[in-house]
mmCIF entry with sequence, helices, sheets and N, C-alpha, C, O atoms, coordinates in Angstrom:
data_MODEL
# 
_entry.id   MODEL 
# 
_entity.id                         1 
_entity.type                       polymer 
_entity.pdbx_number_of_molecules   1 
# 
_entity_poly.entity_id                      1 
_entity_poly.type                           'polypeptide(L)' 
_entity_poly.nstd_linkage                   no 
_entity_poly.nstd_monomer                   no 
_entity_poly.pdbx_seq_one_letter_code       
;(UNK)(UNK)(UNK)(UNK)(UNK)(UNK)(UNK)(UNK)(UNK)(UNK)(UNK)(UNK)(UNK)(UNK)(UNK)(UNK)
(UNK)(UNK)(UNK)(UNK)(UNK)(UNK)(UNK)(UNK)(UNK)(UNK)(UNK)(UNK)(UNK)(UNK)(UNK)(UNK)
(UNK)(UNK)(UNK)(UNK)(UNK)(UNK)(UNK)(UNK)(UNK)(UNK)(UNK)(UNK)(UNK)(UNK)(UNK)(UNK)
(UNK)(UNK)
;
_entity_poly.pdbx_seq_one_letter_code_can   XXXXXXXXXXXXXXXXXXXXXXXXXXXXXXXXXXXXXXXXXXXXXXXXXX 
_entity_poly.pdbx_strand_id                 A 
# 
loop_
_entity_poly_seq.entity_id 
_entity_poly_seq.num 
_entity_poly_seq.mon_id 
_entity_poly_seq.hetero 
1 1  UNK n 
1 2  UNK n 
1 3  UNK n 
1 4  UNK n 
1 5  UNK n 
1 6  UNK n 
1 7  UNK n 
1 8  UNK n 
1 9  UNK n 
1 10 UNK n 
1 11 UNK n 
1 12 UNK n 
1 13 UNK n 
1 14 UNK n 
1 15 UNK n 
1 16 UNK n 
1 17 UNK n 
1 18 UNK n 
1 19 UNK n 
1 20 UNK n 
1 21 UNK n 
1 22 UNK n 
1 23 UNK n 
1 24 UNK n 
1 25 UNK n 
1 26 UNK n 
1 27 UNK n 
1 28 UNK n 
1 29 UNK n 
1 30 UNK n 
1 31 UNK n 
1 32 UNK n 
1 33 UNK n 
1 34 UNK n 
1 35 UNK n 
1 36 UNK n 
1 37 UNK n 
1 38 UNK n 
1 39 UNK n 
1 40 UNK n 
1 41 UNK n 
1 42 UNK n 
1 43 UNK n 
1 44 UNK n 
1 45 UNK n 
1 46 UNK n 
1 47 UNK n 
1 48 UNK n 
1 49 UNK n 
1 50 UNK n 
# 
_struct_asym.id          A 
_struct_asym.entity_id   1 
# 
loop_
_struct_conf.conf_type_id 
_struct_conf.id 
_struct_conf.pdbx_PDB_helix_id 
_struct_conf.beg_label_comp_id 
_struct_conf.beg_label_asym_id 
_struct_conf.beg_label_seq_id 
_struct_conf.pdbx_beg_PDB_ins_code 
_struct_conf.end_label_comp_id 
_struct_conf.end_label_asym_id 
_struct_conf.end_label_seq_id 
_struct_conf.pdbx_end_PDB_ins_code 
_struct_conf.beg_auth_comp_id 
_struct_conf.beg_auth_asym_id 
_struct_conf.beg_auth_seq_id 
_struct_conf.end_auth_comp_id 
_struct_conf.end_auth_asym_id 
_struct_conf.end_auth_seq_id 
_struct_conf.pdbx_PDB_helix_class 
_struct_conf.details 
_struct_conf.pdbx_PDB_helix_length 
HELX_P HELX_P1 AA1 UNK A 2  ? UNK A 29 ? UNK A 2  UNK A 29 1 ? 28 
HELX_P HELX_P2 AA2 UNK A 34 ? UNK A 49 ? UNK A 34 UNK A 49 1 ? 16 
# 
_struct_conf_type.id          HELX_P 
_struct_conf_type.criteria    ? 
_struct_conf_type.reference   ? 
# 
loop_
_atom_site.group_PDB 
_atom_site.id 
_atom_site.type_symbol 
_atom_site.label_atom_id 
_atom_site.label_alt_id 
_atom_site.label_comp_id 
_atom_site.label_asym_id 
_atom_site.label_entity_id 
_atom_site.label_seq_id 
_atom_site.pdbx_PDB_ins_code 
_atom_site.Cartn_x 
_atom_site.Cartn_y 
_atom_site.Cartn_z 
_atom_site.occupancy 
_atom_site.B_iso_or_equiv 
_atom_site.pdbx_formal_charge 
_atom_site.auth_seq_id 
_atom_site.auth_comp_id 
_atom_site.auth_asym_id 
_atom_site.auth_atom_id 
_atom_site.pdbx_PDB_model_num 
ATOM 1   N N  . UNK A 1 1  ? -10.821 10.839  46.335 1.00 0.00 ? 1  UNK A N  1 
ATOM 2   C CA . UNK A 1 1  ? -11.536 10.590  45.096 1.00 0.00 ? 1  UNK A CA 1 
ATOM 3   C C  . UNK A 1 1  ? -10.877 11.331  43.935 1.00 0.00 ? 1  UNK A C  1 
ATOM 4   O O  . UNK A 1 1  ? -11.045 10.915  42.788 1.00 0.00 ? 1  UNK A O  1 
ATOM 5   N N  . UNK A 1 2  ? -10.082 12.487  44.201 1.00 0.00 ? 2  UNK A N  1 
ATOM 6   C CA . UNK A 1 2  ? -9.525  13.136  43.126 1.00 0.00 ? 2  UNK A CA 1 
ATOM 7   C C  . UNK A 1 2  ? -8.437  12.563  42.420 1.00 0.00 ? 2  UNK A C  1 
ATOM 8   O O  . UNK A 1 2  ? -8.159  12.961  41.288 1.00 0.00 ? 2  UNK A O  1 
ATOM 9   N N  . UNK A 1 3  ? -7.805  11.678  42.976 1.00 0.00 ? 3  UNK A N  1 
ATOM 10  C CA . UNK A 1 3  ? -6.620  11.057  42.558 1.00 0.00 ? 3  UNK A CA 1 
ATOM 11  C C  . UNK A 1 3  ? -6.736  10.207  41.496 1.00 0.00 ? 3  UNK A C  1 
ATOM 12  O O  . UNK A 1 3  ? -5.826  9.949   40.708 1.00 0.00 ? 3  UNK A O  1 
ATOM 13  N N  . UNK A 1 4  ? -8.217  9.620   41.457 1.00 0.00 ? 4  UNK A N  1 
ATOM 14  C CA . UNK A 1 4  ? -8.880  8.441   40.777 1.00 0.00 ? 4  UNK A CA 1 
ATOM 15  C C  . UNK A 1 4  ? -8.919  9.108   39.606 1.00 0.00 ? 4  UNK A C  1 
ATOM 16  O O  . UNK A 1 4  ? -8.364  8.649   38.608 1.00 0.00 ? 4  UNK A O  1 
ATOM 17  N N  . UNK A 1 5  ? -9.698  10.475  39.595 1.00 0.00 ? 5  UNK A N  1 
ATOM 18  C CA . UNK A 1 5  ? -9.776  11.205  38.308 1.00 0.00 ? 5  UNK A CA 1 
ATOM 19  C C  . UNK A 1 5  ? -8.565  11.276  37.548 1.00 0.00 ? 5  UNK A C  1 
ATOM 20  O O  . UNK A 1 5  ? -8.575  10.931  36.366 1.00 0.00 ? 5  UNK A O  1 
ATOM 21  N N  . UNK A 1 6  ? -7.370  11.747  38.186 1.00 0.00 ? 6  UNK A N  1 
ATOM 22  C CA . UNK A 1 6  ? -6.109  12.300  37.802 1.00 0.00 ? 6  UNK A CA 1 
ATOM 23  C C  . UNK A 1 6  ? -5.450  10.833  37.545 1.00 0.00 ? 6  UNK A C  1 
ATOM 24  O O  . UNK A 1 6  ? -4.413  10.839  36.881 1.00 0.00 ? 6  UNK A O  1 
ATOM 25  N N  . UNK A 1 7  ? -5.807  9.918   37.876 1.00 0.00 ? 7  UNK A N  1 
ATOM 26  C CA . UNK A 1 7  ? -5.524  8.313   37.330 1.00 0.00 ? 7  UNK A CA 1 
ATOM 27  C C  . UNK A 1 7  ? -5.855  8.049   36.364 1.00 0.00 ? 7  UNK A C  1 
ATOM 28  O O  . UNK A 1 7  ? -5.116  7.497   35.550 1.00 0.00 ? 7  UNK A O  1 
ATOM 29  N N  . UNK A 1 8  ? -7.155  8.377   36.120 1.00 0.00 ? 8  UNK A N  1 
ATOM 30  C CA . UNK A 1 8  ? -8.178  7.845   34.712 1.00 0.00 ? 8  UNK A CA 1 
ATOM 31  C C  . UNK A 1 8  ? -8.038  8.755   33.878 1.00 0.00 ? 8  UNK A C  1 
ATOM 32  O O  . UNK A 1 8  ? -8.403  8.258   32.813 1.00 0.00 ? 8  UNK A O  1 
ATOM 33  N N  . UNK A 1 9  ? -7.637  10.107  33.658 1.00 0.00 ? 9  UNK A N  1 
ATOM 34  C CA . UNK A 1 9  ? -6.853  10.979  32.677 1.00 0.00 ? 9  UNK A CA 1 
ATOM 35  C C  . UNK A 1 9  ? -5.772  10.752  32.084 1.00 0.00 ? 9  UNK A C  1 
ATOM 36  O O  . UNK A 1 9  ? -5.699  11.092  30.903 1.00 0.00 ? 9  UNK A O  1 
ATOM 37  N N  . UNK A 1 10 ? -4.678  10.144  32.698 1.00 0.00 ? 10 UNK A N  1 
ATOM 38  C CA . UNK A 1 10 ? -2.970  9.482   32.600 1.00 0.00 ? 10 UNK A CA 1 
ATOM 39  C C  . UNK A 1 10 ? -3.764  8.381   32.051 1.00 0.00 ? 10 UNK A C  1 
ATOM 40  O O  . UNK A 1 10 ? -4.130  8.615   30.899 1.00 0.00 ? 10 UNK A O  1 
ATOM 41  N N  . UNK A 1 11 ? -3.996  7.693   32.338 1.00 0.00 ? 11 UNK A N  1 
ATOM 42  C CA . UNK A 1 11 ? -4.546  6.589   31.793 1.00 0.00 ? 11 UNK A CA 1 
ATOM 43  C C  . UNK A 1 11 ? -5.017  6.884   30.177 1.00 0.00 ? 11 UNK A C  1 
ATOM 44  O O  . UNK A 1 11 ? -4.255  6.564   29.264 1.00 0.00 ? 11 UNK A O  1 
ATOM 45  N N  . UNK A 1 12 ? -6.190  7.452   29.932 1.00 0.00 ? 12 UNK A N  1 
ATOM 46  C CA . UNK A 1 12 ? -6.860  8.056   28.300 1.00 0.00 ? 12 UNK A CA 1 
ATOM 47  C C  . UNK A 1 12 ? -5.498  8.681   27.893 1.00 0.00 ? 12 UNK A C  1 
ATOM 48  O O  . UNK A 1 12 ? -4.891  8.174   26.949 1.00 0.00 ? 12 UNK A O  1 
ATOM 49  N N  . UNK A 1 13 ? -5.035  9.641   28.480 1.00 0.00 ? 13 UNK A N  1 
ATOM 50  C CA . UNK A 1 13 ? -3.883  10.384  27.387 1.00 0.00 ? 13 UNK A CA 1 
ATOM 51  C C  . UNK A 1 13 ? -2.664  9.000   27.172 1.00 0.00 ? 13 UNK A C  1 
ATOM 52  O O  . UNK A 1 13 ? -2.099  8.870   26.087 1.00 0.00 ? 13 UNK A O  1 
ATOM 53  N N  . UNK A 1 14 ? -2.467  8.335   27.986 1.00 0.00 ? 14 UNK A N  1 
ATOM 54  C CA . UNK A 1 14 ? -1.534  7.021   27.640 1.00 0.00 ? 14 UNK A CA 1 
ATOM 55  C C  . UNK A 1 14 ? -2.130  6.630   26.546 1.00 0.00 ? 14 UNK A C  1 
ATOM 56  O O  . UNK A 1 14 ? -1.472  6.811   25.522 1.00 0.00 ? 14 UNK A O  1 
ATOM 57  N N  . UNK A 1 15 ? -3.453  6.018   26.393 1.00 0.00 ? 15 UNK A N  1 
ATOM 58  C CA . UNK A 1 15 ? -3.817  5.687   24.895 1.00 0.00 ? 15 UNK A CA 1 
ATOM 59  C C  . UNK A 1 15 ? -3.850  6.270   23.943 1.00 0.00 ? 15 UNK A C  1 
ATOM 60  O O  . UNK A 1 15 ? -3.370  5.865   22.884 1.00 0.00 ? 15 UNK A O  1 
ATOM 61  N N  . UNK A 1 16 ? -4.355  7.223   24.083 1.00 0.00 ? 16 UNK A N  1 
ATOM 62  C CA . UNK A 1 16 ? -4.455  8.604   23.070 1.00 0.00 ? 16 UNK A CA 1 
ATOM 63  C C  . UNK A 1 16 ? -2.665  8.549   22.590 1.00 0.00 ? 16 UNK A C  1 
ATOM 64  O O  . UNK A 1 16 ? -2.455  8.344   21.395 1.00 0.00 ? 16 UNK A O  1 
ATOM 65  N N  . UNK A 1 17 ? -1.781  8.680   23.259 1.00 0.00 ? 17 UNK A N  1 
ATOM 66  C CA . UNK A 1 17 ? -0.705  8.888   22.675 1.00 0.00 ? 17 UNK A CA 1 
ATOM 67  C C  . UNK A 1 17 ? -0.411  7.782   21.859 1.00 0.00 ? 17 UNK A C  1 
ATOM 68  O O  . UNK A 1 17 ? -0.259  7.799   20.637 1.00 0.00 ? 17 UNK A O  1 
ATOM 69  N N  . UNK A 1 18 ? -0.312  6.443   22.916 1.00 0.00 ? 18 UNK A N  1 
ATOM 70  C CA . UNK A 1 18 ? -0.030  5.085   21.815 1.00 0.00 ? 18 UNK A CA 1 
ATOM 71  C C  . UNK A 1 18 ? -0.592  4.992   20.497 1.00 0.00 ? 18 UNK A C  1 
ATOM 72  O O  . UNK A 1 18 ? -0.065  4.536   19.482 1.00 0.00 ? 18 UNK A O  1 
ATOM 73  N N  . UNK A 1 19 ? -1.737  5.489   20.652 1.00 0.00 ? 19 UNK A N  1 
ATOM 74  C CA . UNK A 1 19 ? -2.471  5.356   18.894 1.00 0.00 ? 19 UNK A CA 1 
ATOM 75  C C  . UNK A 1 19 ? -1.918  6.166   18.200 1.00 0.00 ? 19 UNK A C  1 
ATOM 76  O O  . UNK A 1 19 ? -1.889  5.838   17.013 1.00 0.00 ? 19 UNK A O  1 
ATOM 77  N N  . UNK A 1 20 ? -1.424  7.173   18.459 1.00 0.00 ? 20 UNK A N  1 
ATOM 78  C CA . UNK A 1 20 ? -0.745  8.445   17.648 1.00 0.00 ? 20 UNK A CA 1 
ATOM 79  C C  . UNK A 1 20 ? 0.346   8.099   17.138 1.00 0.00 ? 20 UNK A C  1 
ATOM 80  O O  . UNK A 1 20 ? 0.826   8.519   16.085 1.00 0.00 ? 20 UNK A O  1 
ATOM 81  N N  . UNK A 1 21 ? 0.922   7.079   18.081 1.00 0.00 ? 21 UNK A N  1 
ATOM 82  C CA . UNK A 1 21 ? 2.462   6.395   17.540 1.00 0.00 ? 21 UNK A CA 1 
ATOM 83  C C  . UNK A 1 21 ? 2.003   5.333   16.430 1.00 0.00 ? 21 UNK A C  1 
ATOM 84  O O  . UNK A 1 21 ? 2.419   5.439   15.277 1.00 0.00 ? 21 UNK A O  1 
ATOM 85  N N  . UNK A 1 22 ? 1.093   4.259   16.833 1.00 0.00 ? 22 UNK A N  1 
ATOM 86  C CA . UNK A 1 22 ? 0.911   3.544   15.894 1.00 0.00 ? 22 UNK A CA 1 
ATOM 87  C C  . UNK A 1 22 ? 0.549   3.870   14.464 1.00 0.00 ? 22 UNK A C  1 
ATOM 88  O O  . UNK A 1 22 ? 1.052   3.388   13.449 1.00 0.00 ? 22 UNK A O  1 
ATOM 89  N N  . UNK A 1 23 ? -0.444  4.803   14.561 1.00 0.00 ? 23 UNK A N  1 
ATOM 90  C CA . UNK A 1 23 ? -0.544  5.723   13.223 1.00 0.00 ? 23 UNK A CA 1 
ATOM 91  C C  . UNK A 1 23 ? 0.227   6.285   12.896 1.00 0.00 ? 23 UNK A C  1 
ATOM 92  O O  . UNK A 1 23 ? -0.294  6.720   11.869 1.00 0.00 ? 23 UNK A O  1 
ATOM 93  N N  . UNK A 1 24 ? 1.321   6.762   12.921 1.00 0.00 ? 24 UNK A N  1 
ATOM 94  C CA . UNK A 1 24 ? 2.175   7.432   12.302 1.00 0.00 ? 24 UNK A CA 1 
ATOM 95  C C  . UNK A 1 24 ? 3.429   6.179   12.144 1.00 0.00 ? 24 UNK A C  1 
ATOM 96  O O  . UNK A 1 24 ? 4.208   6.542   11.264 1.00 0.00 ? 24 UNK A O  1 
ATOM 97  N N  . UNK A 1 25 ? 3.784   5.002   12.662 1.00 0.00 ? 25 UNK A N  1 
ATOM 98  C CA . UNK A 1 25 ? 4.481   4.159   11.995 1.00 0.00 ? 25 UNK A CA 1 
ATOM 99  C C  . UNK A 1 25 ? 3.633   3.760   11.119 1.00 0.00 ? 25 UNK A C  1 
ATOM 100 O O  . UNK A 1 25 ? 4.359   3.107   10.370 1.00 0.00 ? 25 UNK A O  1 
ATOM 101 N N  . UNK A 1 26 ? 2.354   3.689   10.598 1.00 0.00 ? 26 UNK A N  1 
ATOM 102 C CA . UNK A 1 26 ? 1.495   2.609   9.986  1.00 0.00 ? 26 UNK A CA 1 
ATOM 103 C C  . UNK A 1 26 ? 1.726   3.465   8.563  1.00 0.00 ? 26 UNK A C  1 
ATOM 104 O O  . UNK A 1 26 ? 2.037   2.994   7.469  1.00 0.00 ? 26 UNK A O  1 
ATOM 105 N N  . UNK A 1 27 ? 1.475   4.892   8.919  1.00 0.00 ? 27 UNK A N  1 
ATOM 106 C CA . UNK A 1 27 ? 1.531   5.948   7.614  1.00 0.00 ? 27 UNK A CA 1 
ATOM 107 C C  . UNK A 1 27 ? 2.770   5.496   7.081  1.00 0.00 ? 27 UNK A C  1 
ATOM 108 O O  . UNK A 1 27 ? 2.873   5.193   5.893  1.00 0.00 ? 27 UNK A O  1 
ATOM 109 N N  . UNK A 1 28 ? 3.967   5.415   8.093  1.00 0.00 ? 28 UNK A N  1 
ATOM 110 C CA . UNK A 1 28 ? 5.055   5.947   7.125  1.00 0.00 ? 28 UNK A CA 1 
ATOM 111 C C  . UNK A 1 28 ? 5.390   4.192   7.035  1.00 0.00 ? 28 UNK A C  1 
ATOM 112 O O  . UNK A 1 28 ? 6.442   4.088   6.406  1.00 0.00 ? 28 UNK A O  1 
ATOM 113 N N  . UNK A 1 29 ? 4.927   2.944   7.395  1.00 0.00 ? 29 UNK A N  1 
ATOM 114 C CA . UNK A 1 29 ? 5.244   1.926   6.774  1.00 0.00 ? 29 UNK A CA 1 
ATOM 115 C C  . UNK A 1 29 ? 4.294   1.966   5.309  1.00 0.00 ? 29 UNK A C  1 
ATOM 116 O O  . UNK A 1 29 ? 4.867   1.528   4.311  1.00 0.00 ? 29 UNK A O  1 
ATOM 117 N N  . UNK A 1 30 ? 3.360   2.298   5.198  1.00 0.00 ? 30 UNK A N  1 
ATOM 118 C CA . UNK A 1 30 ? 2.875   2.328   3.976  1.00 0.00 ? 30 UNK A CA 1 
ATOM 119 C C  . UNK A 1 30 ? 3.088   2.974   3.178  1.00 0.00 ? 30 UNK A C  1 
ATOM 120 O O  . UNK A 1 30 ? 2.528   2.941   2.082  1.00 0.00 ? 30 UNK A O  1 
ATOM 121 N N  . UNK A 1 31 ? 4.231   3.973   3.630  1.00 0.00 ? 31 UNK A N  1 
ATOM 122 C CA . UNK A 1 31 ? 4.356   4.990   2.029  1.00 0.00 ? 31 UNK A CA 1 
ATOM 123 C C  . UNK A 1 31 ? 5.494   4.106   1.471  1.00 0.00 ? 31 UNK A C  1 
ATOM 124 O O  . UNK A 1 31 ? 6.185   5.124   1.444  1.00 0.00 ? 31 UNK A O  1 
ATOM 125 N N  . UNK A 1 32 ? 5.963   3.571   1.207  1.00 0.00 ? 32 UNK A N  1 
ATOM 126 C CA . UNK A 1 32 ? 6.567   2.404   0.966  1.00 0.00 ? 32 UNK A CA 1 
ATOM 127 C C  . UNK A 1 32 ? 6.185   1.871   -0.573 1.00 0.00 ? 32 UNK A C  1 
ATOM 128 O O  . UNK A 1 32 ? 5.106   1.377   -0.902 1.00 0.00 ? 32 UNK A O  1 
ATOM 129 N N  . UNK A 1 33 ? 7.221   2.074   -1.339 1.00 0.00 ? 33 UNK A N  1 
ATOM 130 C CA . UNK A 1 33 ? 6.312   1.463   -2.817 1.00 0.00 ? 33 UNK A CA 1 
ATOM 131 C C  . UNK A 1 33 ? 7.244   0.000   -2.917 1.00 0.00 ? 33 UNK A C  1 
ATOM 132 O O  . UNK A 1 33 ? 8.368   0.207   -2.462 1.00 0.00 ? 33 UNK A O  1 
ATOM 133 N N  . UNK A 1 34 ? 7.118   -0.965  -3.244 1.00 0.00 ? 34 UNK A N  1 
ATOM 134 C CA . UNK A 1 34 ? 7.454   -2.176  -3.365 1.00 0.00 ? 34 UNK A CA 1 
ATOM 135 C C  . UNK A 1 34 ? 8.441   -2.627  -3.353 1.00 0.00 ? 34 UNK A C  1 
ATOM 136 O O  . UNK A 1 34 ? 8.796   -3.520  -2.584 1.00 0.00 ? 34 UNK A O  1 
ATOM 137 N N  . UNK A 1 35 ? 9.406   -1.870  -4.591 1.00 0.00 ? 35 UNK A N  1 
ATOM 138 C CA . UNK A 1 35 ? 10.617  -1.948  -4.673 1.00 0.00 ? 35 UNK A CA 1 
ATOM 139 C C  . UNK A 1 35 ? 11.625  -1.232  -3.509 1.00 0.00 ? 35 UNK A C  1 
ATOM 140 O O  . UNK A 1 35 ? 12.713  -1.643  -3.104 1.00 0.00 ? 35 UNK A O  1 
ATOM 141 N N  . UNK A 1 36 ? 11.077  -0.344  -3.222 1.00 0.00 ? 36 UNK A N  1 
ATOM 142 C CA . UNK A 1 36 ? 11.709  0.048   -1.941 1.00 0.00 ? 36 UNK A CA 1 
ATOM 143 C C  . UNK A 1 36 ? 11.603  -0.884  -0.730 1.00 0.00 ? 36 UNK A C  1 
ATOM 144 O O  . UNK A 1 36 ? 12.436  -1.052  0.160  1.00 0.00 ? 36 UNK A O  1 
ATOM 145 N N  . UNK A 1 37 ? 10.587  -1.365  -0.862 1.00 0.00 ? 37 UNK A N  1 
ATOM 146 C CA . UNK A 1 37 ? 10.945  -3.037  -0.002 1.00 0.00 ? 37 UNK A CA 1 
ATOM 147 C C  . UNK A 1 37 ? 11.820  -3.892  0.282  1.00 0.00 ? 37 UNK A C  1 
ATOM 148 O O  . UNK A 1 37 ? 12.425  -4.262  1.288  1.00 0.00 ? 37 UNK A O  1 
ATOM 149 N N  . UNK A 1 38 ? 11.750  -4.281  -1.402 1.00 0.00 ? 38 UNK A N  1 
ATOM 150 C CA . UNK A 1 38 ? 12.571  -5.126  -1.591 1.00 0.00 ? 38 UNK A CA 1 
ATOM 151 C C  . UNK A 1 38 ? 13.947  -4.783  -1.169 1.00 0.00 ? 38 UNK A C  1 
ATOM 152 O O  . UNK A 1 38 ? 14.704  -5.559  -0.586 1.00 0.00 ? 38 UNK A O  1 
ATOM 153 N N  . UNK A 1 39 ? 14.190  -3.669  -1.476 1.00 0.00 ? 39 UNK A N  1 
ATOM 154 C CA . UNK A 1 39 ? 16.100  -2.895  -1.763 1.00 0.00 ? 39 UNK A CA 1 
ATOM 155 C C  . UNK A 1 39 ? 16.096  -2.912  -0.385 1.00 0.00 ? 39 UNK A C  1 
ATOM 156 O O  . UNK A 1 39 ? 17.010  -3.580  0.099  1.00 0.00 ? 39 UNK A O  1 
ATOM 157 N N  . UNK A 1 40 ? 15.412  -2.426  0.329  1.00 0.00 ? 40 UNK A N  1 
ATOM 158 C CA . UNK A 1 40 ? 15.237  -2.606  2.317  1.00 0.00 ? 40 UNK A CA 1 
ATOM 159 C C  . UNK A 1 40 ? 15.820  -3.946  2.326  1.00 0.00 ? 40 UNK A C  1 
ATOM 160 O O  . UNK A 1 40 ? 17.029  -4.175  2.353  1.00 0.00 ? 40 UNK A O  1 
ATOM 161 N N  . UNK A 1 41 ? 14.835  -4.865  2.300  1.00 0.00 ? 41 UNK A N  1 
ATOM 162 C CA . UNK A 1 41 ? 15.335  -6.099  2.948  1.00 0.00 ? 41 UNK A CA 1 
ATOM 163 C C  . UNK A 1 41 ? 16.626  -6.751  2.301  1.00 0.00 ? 41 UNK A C  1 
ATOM 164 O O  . UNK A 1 41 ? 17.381  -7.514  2.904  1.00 0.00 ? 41 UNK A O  1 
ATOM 165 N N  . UNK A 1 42 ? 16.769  -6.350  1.018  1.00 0.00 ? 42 UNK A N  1 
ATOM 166 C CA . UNK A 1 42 ? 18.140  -6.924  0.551  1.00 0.00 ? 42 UNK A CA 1 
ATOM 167 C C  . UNK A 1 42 ? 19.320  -6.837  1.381  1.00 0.00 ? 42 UNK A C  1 
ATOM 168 O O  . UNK A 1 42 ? 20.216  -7.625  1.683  1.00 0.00 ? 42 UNK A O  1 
ATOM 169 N N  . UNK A 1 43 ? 18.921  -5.094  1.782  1.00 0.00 ? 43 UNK A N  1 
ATOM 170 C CA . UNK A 1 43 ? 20.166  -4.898  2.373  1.00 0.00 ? 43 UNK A CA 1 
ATOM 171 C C  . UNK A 1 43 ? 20.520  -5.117  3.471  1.00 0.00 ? 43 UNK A C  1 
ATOM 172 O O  . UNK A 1 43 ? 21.623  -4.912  3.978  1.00 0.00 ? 43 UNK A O  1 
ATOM 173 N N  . UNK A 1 44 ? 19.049  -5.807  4.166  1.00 0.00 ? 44 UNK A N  1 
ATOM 174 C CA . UNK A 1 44 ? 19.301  -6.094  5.508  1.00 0.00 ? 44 UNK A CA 1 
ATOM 175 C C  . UNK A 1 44 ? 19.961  -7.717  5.654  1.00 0.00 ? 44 UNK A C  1 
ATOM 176 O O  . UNK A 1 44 ? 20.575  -8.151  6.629  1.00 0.00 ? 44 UNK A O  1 
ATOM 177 N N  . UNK A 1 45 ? 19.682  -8.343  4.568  1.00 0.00 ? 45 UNK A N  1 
ATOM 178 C CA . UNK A 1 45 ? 19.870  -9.682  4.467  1.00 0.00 ? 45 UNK A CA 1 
ATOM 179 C C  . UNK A 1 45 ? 21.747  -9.526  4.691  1.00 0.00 ? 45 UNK A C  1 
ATOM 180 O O  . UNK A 1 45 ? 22.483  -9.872  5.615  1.00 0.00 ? 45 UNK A O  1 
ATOM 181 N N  . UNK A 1 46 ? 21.984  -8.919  3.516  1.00 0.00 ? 46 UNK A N  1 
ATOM 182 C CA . UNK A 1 46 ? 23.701  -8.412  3.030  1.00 0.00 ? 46 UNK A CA 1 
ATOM 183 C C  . UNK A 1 46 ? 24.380  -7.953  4.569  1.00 0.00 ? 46 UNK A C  1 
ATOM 184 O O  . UNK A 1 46 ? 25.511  -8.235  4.965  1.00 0.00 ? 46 UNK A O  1 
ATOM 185 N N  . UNK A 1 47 ? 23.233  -7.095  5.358  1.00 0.00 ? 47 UNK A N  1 
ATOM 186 C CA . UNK A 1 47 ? 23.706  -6.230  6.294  1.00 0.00 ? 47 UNK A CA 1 
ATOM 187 C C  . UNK A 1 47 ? 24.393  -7.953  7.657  1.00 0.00 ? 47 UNK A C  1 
ATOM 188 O O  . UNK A 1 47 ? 25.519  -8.190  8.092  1.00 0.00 ? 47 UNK A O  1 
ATOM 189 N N  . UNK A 1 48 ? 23.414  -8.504  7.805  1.00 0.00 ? 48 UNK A N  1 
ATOM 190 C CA . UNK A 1 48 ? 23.614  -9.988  8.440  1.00 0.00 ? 48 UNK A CA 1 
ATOM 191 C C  . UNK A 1 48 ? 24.060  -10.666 8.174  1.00 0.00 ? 48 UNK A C  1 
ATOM 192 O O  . UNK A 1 48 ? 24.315  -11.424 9.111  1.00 0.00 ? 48 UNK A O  1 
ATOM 193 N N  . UNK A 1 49 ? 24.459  -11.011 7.166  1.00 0.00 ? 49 UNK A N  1 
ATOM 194 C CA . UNK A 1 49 ? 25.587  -11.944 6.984  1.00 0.00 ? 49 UNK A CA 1 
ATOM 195 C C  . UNK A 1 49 ? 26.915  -11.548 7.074  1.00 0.00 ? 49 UNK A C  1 
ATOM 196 O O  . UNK A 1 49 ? 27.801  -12.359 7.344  1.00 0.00 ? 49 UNK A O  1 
ATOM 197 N N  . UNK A 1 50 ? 27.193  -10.038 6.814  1.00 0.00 ? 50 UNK A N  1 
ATOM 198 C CA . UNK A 1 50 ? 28.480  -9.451  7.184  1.00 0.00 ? 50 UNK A CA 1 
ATOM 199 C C  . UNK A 1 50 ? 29.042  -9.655  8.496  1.00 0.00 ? 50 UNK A C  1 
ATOM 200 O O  . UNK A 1 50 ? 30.127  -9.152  8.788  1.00 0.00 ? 50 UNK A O  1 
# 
């Protein structure tokens, strides 16, 4: 029965971590002001066709 516990702990801290990742890409995709967008994808466009 103890193993189950030590399963279902790995388990919560697996989520617990994933959300921690998602929030912190979500923060730093939103600090992002517009034009810095734009100049991003320009250069990715420029970067692909090379």
């Amino acid at each position: 029965m103890r193993w189950w516990k030590m399963l279902g702990l790995a388990g919560i801290m697996g989520v617990a971590a994933t959300g921690v990742v998602i929030a912190r890409a979500e923060r730093r995709r939103r600090a992002y002001t517009p034009e810095e967008i734009k100049t991003r994808l320009r250069e990715r466009v420029e970067g692909a066709s090379s």
